[in-house]
Backbone as a chain_set.jsonl record, in Angstrom:
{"seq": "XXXXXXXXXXXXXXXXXXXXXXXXXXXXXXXXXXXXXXXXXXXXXXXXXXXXXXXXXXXXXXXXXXXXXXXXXXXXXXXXXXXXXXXXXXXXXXXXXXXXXXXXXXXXXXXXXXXXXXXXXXXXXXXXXXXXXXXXXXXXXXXXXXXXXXXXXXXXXXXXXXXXXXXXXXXXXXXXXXXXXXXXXXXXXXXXXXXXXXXXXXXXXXXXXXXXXXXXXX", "coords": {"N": [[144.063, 80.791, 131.566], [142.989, 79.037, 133.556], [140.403, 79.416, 133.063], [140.028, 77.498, 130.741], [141.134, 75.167, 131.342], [138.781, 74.557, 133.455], [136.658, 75.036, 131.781], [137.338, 72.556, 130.338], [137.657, 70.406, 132.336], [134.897, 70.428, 132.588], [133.606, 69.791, 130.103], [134.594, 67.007, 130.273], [133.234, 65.705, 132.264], [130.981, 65.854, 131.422], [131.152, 64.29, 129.018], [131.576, 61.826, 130.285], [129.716, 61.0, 131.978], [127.611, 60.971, 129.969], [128.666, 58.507, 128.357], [128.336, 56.76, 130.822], [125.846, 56.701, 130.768], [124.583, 55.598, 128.543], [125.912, 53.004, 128.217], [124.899, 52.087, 131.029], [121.821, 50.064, 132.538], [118.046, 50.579, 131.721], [116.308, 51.402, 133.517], [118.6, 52.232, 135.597], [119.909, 54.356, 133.746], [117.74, 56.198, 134.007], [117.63, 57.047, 136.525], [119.713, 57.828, 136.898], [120.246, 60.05, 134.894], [117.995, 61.895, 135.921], [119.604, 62.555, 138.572], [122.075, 64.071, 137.878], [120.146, 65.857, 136.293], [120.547, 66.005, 133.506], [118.997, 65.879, 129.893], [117.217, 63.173, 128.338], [117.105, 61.037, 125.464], [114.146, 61.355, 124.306], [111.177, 59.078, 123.783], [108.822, 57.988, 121.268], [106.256, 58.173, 122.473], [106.659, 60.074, 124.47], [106.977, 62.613, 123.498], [104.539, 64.328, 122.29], [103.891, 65.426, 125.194], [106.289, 66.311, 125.82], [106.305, 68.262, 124.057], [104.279, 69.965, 125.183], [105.011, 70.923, 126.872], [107.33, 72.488, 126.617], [108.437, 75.641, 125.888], [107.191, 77.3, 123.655], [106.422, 80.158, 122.593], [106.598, 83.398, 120.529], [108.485, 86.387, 120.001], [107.07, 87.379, 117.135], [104.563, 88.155, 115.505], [102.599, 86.174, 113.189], [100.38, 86.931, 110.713], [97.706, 85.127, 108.849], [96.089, 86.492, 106.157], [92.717, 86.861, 105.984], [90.232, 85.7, 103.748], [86.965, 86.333, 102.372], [85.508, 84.149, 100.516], [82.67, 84.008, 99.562], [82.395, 86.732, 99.187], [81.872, 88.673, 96.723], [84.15, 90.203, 94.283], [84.758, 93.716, 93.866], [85.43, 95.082, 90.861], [88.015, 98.099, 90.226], [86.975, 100.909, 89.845], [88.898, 103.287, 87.598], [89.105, 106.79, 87.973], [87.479, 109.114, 86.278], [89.105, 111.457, 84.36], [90.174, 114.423, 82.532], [91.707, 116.778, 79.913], [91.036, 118.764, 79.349], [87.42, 121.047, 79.844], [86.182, 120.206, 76.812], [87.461, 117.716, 76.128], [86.061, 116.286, 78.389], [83.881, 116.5, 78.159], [83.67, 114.92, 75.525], [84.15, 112.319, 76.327], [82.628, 111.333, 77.973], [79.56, 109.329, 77.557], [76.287, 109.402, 75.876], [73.558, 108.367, 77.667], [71.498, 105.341, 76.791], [69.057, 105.682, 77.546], [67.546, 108.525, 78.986], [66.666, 109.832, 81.892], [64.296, 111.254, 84.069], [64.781, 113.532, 85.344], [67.474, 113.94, 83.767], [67.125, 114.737, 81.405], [65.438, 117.027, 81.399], [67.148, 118.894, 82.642], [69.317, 118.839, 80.557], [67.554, 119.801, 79.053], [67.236, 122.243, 78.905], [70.075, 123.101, 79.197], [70.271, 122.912, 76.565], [68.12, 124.647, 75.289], [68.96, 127.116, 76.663], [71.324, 127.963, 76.261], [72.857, 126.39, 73.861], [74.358, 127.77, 72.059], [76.211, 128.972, 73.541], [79.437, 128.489, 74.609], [81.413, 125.309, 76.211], [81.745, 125.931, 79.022], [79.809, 128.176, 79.496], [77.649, 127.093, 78.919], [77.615, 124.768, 81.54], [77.918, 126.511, 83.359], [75.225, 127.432, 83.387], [73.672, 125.455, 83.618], [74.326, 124.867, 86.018], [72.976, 126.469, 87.258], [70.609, 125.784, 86.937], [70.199, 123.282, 89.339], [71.506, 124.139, 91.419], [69.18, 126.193, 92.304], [67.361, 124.158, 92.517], [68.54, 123.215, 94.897], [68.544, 124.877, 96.666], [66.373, 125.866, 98.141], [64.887, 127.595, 97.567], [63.573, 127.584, 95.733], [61.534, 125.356, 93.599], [62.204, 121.29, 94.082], [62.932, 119.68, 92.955], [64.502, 119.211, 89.508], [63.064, 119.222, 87.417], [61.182, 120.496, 88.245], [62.326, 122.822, 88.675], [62.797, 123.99, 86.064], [60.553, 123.988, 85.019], [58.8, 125.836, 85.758], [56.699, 128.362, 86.548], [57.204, 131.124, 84.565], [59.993, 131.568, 84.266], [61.978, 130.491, 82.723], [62.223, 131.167, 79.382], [61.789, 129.434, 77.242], [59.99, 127.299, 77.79], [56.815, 126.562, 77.457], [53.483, 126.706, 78.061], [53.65, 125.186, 79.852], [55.41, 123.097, 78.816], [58.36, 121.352, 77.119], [59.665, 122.375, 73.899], [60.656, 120.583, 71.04], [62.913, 118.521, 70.753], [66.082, 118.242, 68.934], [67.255, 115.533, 68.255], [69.265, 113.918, 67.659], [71.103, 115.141, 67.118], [74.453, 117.111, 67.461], [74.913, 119.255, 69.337], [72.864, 118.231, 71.085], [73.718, 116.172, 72.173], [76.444, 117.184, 73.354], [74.905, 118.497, 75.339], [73.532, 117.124, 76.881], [75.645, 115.698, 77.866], [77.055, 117.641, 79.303], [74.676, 118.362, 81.432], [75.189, 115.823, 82.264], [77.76, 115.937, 83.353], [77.657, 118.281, 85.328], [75.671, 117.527, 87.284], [76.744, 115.47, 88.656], [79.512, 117.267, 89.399], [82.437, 116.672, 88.344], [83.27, 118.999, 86.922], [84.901, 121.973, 87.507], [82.59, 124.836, 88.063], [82.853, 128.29, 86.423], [80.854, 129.635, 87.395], [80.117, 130.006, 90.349], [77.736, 129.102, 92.776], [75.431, 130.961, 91.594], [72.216, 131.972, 90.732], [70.6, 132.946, 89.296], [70.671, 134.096, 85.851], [70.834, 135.913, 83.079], [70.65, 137.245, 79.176], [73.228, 139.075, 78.113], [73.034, 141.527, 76.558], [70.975, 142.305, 77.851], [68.793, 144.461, 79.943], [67.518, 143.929, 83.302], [67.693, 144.933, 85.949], [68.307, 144.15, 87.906], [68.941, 143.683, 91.806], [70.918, 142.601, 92.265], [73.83, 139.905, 93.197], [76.621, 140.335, 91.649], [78.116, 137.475, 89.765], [79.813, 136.532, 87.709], [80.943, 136.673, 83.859], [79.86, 134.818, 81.482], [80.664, 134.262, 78.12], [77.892, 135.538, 76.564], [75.876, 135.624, 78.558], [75.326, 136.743, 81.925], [75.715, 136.122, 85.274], [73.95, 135.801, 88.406], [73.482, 135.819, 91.651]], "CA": [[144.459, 79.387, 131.561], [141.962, 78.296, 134.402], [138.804, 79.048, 132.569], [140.363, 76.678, 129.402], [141.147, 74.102, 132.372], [137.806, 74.425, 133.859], [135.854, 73.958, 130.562], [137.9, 70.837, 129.868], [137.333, 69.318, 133.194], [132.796, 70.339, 132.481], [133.325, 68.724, 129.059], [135.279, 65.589, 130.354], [132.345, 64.492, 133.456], [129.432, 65.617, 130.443], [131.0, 63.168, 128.521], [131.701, 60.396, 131.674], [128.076, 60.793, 132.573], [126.839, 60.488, 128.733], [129.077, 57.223, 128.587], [127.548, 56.073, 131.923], [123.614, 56.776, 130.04], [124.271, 54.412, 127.463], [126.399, 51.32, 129.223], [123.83, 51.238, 131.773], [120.141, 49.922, 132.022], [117.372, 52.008, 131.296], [115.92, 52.089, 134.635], [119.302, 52.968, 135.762], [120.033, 55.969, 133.309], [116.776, 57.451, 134.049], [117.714, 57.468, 137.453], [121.613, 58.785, 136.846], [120.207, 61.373, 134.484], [117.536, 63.082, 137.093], [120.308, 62.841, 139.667], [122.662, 64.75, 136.733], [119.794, 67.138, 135.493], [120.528, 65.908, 132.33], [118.176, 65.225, 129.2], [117.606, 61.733, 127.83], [116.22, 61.369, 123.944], [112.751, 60.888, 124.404], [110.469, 58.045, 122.814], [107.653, 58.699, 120.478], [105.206, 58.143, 123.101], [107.029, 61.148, 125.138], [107.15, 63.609, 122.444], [103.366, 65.12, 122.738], [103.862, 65.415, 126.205], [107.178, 67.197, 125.911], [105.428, 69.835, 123.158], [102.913, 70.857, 126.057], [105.456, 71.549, 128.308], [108.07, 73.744, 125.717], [107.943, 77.494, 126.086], [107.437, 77.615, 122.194], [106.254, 81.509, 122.473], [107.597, 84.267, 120.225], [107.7, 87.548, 119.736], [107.219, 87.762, 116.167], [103.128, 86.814, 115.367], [102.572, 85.962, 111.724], [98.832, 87.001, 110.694], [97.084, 85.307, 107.531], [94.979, 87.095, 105.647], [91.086, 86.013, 105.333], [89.635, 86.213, 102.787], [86.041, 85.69, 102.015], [85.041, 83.666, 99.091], [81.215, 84.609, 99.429], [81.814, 88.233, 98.945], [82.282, 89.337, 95.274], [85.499, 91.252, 94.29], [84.085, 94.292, 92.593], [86.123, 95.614, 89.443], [88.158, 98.852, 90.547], [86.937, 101.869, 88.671], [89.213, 104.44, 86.992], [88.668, 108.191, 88.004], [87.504, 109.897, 84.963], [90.52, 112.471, 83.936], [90.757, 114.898, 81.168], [92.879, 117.871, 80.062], [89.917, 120.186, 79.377], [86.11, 120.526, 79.242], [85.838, 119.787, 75.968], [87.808, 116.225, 76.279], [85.258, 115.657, 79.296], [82.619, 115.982, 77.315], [83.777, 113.94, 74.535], [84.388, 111.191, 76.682], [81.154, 111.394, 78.55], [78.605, 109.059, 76.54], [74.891, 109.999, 76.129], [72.833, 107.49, 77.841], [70.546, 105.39, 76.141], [67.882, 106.479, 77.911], [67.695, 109.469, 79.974], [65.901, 109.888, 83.196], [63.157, 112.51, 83.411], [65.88, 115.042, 85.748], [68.704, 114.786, 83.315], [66.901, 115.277, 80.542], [64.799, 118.43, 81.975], [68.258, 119.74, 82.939], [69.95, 119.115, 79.361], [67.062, 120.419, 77.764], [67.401, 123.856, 79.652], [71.236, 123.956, 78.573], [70.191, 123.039, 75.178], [67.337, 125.685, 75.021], [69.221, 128.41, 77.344], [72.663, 127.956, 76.076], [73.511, 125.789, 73.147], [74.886, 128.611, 71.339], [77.438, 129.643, 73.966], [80.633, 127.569, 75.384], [80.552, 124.338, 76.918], [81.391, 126.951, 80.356], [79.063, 128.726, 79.691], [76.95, 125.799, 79.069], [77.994, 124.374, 82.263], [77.246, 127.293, 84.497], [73.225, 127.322, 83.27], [73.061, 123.955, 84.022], [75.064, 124.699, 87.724], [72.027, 127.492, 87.912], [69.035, 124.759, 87.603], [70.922, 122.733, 90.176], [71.619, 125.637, 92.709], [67.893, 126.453, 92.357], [66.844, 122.799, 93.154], [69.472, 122.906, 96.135], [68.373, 126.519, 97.597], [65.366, 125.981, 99.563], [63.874, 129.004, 97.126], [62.44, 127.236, 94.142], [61.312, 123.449, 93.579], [62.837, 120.83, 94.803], [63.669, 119.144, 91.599], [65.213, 120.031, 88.266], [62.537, 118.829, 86.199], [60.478, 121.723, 88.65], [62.987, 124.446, 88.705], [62.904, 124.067, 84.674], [59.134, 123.893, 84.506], [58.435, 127.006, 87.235], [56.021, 129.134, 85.387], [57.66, 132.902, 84.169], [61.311, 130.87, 84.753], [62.533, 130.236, 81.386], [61.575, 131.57, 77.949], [61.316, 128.297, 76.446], [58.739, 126.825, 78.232], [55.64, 127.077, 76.53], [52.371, 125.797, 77.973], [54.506, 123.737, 80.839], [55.823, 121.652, 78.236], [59.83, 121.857, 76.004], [60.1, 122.333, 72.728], [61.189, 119.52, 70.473], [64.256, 118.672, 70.306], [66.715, 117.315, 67.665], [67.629, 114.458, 69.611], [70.576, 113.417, 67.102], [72.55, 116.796, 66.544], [75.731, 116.921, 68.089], [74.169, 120.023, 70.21], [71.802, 117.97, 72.489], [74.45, 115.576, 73.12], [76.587, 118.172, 74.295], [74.114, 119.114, 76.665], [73.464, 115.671, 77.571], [76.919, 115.345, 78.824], [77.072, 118.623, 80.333], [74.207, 118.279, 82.025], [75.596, 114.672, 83.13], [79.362, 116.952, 84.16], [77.178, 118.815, 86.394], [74.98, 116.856, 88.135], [78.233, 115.0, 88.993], [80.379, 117.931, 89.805], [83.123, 116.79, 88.006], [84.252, 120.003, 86.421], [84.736, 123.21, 88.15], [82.186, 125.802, 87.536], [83.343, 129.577, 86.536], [80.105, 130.769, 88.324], [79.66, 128.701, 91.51], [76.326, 130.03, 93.58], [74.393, 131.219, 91.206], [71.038, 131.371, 91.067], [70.139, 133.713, 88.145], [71.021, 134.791, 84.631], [70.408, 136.653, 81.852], [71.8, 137.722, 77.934], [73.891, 141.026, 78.178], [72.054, 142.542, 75.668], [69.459, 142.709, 78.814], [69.108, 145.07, 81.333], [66.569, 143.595, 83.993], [67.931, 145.989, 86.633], [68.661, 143.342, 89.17], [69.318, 144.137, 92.955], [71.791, 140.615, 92.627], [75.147, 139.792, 93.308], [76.797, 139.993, 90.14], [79.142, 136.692, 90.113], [80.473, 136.125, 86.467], [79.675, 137.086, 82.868], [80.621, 134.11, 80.187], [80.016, 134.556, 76.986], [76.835, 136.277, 76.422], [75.385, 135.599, 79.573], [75.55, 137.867, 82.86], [75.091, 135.122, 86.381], [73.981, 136.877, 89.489], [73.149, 135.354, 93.065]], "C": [[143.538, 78.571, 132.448], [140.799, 78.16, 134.074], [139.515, 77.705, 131.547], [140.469, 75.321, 130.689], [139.966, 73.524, 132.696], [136.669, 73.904, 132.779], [136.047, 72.766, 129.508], [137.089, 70.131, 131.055], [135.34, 69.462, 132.715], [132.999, 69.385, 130.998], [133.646, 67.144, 129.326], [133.921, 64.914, 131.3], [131.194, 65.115, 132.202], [129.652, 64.153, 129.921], [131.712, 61.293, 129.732], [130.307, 60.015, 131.505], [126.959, 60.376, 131.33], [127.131, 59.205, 128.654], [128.102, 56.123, 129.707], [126.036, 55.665, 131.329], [123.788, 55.26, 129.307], [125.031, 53.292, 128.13], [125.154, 51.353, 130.103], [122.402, 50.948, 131.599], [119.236, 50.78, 132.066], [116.849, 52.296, 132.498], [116.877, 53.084, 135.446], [119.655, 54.251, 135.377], [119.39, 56.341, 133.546], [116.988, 58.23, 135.051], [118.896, 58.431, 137.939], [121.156, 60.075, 136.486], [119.146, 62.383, 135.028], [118.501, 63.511, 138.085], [121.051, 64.291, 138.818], [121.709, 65.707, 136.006], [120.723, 66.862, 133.833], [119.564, 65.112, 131.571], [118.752, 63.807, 128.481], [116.761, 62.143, 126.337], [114.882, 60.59, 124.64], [112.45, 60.115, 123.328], [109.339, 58.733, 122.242], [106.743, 58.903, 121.302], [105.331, 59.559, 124.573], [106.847, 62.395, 124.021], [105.689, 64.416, 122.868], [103.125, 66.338, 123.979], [104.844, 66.83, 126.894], [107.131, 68.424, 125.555], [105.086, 70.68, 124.407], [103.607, 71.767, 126.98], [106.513, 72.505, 127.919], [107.485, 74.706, 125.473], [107.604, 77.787, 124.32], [106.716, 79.275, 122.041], [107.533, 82.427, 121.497], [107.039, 85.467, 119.753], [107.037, 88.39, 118.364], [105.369, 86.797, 115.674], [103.062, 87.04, 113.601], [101.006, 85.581, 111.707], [98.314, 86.492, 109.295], [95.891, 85.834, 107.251], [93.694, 86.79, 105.772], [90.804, 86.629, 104.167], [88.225, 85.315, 102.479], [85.632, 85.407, 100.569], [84.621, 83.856, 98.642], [80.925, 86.134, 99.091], [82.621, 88.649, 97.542], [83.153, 90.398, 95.092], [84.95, 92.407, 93.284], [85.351, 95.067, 91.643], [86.479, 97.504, 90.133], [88.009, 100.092, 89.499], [87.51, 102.655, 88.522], [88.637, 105.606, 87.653], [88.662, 108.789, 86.665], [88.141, 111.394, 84.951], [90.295, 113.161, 82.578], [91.222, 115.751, 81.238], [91.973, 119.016, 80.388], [88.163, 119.838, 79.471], [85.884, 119.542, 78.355], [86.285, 118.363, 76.05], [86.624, 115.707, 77.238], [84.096, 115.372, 79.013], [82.365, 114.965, 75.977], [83.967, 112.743, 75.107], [82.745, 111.036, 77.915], [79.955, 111.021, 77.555], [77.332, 109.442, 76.551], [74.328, 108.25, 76.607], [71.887, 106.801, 76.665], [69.135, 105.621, 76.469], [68.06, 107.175, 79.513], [66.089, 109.575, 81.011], [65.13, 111.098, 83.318], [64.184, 114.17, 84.101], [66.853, 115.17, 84.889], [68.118, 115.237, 82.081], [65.616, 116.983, 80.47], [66.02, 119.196, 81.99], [68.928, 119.964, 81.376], [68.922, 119.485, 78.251], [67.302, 122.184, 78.163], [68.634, 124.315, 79.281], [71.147, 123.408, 77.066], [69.236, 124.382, 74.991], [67.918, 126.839, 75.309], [70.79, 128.785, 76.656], [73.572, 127.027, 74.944], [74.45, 126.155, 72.051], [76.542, 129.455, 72.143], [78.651, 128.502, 74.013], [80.365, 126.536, 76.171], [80.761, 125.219, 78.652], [80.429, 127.407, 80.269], [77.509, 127.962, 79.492], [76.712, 125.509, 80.505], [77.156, 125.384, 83.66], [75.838, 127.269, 83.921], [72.869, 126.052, 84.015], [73.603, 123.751, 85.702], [73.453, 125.596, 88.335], [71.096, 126.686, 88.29], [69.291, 124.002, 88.995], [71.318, 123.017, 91.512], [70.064, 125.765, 93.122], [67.509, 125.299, 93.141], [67.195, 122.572, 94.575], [68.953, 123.904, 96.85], [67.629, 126.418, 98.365], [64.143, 127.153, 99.005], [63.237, 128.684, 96.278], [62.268, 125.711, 94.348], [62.116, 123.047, 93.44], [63.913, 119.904, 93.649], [63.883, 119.749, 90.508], [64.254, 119.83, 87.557], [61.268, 120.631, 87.104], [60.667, 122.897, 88.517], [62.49, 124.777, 86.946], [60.924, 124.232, 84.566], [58.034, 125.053, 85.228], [58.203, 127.78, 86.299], [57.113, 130.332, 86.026], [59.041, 132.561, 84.504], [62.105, 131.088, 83.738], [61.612, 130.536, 79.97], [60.929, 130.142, 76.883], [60.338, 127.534, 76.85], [57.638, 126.923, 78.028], [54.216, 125.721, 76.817], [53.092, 124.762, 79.533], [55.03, 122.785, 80.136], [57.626, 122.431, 77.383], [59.47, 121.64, 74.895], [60.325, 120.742, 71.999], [62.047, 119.495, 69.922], [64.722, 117.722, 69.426], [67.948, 116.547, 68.648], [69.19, 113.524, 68.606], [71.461, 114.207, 66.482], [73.262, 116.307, 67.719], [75.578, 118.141, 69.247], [73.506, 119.33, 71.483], [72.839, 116.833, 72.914], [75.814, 116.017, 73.671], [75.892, 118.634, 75.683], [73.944, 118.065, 77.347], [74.767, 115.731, 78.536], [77.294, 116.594, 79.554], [76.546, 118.541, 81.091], [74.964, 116.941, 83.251], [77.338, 115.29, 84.536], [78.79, 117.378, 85.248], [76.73, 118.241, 87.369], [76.033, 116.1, 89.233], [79.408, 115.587, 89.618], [81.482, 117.466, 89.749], [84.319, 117.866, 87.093], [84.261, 121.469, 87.368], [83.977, 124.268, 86.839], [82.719, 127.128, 87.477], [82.044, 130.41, 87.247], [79.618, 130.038, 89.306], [78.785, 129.956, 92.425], [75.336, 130.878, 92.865], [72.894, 130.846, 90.687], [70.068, 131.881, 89.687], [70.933, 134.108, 87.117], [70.404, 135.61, 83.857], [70.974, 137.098, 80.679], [72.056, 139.341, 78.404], [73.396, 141.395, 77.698], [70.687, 142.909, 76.361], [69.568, 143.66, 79.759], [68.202, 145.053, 82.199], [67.191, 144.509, 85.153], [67.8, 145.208, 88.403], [69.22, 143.62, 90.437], [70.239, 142.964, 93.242], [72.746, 141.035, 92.695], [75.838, 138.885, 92.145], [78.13, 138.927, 90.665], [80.228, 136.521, 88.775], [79.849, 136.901, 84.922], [80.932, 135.95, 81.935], [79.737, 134.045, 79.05], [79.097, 135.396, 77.036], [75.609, 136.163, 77.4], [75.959, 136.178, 81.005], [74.924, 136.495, 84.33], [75.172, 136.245, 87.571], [73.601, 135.408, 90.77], [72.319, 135.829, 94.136]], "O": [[143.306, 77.415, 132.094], [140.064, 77.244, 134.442], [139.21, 76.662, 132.126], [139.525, 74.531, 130.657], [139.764, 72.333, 132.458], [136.015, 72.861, 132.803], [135.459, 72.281, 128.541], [136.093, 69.434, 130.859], [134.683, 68.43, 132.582], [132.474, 68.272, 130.947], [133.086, 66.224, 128.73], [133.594, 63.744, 131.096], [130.235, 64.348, 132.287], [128.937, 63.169, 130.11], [132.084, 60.132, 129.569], [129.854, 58.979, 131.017], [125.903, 59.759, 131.468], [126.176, 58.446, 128.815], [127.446, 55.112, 129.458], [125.367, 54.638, 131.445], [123.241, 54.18, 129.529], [124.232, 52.566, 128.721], [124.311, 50.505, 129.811], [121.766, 51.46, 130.678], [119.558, 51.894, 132.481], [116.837, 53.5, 132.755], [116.549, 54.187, 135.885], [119.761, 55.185, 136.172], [119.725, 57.524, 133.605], [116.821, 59.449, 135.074], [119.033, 59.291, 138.809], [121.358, 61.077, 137.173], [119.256, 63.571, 134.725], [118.416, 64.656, 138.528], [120.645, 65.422, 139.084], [122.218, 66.409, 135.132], [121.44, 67.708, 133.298], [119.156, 64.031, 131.995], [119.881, 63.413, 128.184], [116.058, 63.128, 126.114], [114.783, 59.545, 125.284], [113.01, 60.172, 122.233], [108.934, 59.835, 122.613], [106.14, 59.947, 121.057], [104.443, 59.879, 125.363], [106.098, 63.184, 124.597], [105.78, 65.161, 123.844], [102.592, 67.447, 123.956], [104.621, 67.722, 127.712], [107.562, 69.421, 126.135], [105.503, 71.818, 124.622], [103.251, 72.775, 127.592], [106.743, 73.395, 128.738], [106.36, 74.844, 124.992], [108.032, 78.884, 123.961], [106.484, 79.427, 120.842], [108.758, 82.326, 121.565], [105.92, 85.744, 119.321], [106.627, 89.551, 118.367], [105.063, 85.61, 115.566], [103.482, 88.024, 112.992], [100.428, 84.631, 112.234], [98.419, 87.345, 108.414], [94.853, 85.709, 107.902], [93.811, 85.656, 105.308], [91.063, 87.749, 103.728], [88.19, 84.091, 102.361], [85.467, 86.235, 99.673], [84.905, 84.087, 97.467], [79.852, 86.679, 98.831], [83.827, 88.881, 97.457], [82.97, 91.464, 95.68], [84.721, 92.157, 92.101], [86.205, 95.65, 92.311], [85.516, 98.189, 90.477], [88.748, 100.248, 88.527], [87.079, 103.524, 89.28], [87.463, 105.411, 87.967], [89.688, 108.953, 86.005], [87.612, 112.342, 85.532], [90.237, 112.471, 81.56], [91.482, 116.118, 82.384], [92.038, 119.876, 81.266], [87.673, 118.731, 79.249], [85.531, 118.395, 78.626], [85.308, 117.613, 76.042], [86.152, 114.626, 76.884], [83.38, 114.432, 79.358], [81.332, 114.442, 75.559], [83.963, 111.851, 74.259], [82.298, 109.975, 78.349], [79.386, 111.867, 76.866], [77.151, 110.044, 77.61], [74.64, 107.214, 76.02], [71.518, 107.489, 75.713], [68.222, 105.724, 75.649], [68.441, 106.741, 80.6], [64.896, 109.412, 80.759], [65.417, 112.01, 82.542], [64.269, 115.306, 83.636], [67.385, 116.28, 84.873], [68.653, 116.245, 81.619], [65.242, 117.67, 79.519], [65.996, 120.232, 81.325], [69.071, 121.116, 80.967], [69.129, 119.522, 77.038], [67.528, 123.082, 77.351], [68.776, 125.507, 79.012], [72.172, 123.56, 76.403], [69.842, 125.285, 74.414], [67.683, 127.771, 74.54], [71.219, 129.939, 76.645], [74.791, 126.925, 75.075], [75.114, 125.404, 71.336], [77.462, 130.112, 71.657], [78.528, 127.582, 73.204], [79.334, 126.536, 76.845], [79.833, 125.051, 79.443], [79.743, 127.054, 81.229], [76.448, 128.385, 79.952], [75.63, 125.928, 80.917], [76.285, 125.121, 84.489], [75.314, 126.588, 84.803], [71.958, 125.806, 84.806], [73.362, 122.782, 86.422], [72.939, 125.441, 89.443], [70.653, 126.604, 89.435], [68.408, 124.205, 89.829], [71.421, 122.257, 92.474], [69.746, 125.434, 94.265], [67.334, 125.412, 94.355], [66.485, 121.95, 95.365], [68.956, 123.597, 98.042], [67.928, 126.819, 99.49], [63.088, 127.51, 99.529], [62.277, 129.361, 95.909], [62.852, 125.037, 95.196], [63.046, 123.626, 92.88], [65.113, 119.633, 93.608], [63.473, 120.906, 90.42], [64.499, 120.467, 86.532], [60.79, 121.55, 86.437], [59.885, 123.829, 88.328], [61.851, 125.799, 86.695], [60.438, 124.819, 83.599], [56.804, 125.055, 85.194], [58.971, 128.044, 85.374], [57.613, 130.506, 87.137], [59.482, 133.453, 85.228], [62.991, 131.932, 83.864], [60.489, 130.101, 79.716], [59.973, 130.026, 76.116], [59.736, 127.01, 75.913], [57.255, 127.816, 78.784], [53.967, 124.627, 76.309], [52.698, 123.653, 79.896], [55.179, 121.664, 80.623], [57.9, 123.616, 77.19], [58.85, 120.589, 74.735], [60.06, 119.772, 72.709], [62.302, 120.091, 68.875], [64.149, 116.678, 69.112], [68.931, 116.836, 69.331], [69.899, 112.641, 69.089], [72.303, 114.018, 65.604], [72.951, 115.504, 68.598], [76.273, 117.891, 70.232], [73.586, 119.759, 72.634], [72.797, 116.548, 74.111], [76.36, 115.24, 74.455], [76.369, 119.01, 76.754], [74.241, 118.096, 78.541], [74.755, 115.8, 79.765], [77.96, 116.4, 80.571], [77.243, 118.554, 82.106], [75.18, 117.016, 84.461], [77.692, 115.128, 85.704], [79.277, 116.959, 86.298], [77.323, 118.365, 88.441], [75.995, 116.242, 90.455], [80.23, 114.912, 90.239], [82.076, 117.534, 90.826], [85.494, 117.719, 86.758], [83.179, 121.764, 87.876], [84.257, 124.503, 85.664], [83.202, 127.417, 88.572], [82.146, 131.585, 87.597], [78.602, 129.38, 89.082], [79.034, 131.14, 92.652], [74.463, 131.47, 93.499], [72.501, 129.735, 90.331], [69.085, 131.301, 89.226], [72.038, 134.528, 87.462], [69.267, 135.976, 84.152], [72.105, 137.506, 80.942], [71.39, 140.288, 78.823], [72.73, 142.127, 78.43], [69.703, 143.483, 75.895], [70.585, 143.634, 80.452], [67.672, 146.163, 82.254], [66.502, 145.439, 84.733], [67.4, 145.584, 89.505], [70.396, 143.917, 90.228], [70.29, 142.435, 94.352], [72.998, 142.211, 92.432], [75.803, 137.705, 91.798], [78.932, 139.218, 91.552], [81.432, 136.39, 88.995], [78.771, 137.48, 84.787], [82.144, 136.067, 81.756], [78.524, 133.85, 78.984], [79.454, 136.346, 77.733], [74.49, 136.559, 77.074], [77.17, 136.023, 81.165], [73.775, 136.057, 84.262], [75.977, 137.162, 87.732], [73.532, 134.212, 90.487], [72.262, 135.206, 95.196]]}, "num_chains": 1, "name": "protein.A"}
């Protein structure tokens, strides 16, 4: 009952002392309401003034974005996905013009391998590639492929001629392109050498795989 008392009598002298503001003159209220620690409405020409001096801080900061205008949004590319090889290679276009390494490389799995699987495809064309990478043969693919007593098809330092619109060399095309890329997993990863089973070179290697009709060593 004494607090309810007590915050009658604080509401009754707020509003005395508000009464008092407005009946008297303005020099007067200014002077009532410093005595009273109470605010007066400020004039427009107070307002600025009043800003500078309000705690307006909080703990909540709100960051906008930038964004630059000048820098070109580039187009987000797809990861190329398929179920199997074969889809990967069907969706893998042939360039219209090939570069002197992929087409050294896809002539080597056209010449060495166009008769087996696109795996077994795949790993020949992981072998030129390995070679190039090893530190043991030239440095490039168009070298590894052109390394006299290397490859059977090589004749003179030069390839064969190929049938550049069978469905064969663009197979190899896009194999070659799979590889270079290392988008598919190889079944003979590290090898460095092959040969047809029907061979028996009597190799001191580390036999890694045999697909199809080819034997990969390391």
């Amino acid at each position: 009952m004494s607090r309810i008392l007590n915050v009658a009598s604080v509401a009754a002298v707020g509003m005395t002392v508000a009464t008092m503001l407005v009946m008297a003159e303005p020099g007067f209220a200014n002077d009532l309401a410093a005595e009273a620690s109470l605010p007066l409405a400020a004039s427009s020409s107070q307002v600025p003034e009043l800003l500078q001096r309000a705690d307006l801080s909080t703990d909540m900061t709100v960051e906008t974005p930038k964004i630059d205008d000048d820098q070109p949004t580039e187009p987000v590319k797809a990861p190329v996905s398929a179920e199997s090889l074969a889809a990967l290679v069907a969706a893998t276009p042939v360039p219209d013009t090939l570069d002197p390494e992929l087409r050294c490389l896809a002539g080597a799995v056209y010449f060495e391998a166009r008769g087996e699987s696109l795996s077994g495809q795949l790993a020949v064309a992981h072998v030129v590639i390995n070679r190039a990478e090893s530190g043991r043969f030239p440095t490039s693919l168009c070298g590894v492929v052109h390394q006299p007593s290397q490859f059977s098809f090589v004749r003179g330092g030069k390839m064969p001629a190929i049938r550049e619109s069978s469905t064969l060399w663009s197979n190899a095309v896009a194999i070659a392109q799979i590889a270079r890329s290392g988008s598919w997993k190889n079944q003979a990863p590290g090898a460095l050498f092959f040969h047809a089973r029907h061979v028996s070179p009597g190799w001191r290697k580390t036999r890694i795989a045999q697909i199809d009709n080819h034997i990969f060593y390391r």
